[in-house]
C-alpha positions in Angstrom: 108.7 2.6 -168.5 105.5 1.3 -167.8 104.5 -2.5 -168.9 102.3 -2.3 -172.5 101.3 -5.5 -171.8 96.9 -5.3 -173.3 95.8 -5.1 -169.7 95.0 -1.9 -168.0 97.5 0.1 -165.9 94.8 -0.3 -163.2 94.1 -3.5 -163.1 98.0 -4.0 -163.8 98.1 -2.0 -160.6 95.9 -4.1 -158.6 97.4 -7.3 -159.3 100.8 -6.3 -158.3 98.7 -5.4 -155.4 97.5 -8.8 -154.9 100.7 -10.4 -155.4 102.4 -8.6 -152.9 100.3 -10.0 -150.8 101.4 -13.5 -152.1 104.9 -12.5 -151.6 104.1 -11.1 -148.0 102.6 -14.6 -146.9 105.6 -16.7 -148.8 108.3 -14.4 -146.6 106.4 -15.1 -143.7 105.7 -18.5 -144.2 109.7 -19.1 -145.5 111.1 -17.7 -142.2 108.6 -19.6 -140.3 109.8 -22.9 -141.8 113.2 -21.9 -141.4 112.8 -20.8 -138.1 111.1 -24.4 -137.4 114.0 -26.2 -139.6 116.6 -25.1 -137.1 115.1 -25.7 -133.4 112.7 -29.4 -134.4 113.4 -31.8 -131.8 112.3 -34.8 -131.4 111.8 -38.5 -132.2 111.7 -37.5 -136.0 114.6 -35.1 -136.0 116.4 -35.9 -139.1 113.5 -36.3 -140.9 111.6 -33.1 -140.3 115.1 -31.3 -140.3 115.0 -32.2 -143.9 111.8 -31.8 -144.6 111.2 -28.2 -143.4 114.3 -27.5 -145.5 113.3 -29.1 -148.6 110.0 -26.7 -147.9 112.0 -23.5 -146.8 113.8 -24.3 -150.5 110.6 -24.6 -152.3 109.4 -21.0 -150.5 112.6 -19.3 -151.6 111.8 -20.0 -155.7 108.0 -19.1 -154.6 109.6 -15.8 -153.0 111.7 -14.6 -156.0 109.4 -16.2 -158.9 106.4 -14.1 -157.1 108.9 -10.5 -156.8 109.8 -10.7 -160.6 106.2 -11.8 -162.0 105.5 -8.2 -160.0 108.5 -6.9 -162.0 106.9 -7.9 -165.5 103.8 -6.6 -164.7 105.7 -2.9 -164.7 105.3 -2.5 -160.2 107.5 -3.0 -157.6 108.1 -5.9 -155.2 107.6 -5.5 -151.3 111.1 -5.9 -149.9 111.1 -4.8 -145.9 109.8 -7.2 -143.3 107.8 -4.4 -142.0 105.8 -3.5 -145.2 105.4 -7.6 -145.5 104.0 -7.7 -141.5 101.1 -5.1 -142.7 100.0 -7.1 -145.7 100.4 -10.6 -144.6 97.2 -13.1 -143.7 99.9 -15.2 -141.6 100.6 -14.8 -138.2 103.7 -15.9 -135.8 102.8 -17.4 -132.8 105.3 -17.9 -129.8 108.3 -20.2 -130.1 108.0 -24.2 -129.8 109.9 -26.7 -130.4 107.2 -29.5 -130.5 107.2 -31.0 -133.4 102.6 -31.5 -133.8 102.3 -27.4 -132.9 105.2 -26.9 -135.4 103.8 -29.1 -137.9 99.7 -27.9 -137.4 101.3 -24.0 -137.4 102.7 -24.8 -141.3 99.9 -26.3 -142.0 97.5 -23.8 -141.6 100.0 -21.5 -143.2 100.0 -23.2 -146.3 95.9 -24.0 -146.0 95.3 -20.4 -145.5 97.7 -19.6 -148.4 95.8 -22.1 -151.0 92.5 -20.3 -149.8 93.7 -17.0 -150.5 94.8 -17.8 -153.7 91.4 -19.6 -154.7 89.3 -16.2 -153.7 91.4 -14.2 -155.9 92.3 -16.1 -158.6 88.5 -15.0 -160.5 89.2 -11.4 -160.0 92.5 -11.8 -161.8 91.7 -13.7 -164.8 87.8 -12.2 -165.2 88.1 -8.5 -163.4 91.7 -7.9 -164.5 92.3 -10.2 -167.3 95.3 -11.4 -166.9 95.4 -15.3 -167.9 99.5 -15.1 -166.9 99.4 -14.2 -163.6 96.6 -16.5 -163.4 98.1 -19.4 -164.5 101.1 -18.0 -162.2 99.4 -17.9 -158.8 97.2 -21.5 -160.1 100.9 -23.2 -160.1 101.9 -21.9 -157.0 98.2 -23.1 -155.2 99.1 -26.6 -156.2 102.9 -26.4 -154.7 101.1 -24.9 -151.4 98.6 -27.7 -152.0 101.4 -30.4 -152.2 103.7 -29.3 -148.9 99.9 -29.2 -147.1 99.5 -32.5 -147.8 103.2 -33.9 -146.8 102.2 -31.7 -143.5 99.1 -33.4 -143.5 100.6 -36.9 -143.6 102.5 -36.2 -140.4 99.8 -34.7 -138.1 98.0 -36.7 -135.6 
């Protein structure tokens, strides 16, 4: 059964559209982190260790929040890495292990992230009027916003 919701099947359509893409980035950017959380070495070991799990933790609510709000709005979620490689803005670079190129490579992530989320954000509350999802994706700018600035803190 389709959401009755007072917004449009097709702009309902093209918001689940655009969050896919949200979701897409998040999965990237969650294995990425993960990825980095198990092989940082380094002077600042434990620390980062921690961090990038604290983050990766963070991702995974992002992740499953993002999936369901698709849910509500009557679509379905992306679930297959492949579909996510096609819509993602991210990209994975080769393996290191250095803690600066691991640290700028999350950074820009989560930069690139909050950017894509402040283009869209007017065509989902003015094009497709829908103040929830706004208010959604606005909440999960500002968590981006807040692990780009711990990133931020640690880069030289």
């Amino acid at each position: 059964m389709k959401a009755n919701i007072g917004i449009k099947e097709e702009d309902l359509k093209e918001v689940a559209l655009i969050l896919n893409t949200i979701l897409a980035d998040e999965y990237v950017l969650y294995t990425k982190t993960k990825n980095y959380h198990w092989n940082i070495t380094g002077d600042n070991f434990i620390e980062l260790h921690k961090l990038f799990q604290q983050q990766y933790e963070e991702l995974d609510e992002i992740i499953d929040e993002t999936a369901e709000r698709i849910r509500y709005l009557g679509h379905y979620s992306e679930g297959r890495l492949k579909d996510f490689l096609k819509i993602t803005h991210l990209d994975e670079p080769d393996y290191t292990t250095d803690q600066q190129v691991q640290i700028k490579n999350l950074l820009q992530d989560h930069e690139s992230v909050i950017k894509y989320i402040r283009g869209v954000l007017p065509k989902v509350e003015d094009d497709y009027n829908d103040a929830g999802t706004t208010d959604f994706i606005t909440g999960v700018m500002k968590q981006h916003e807040k692990i780009a600035w711990f990133l931020r803190s640690y880069s030289k």
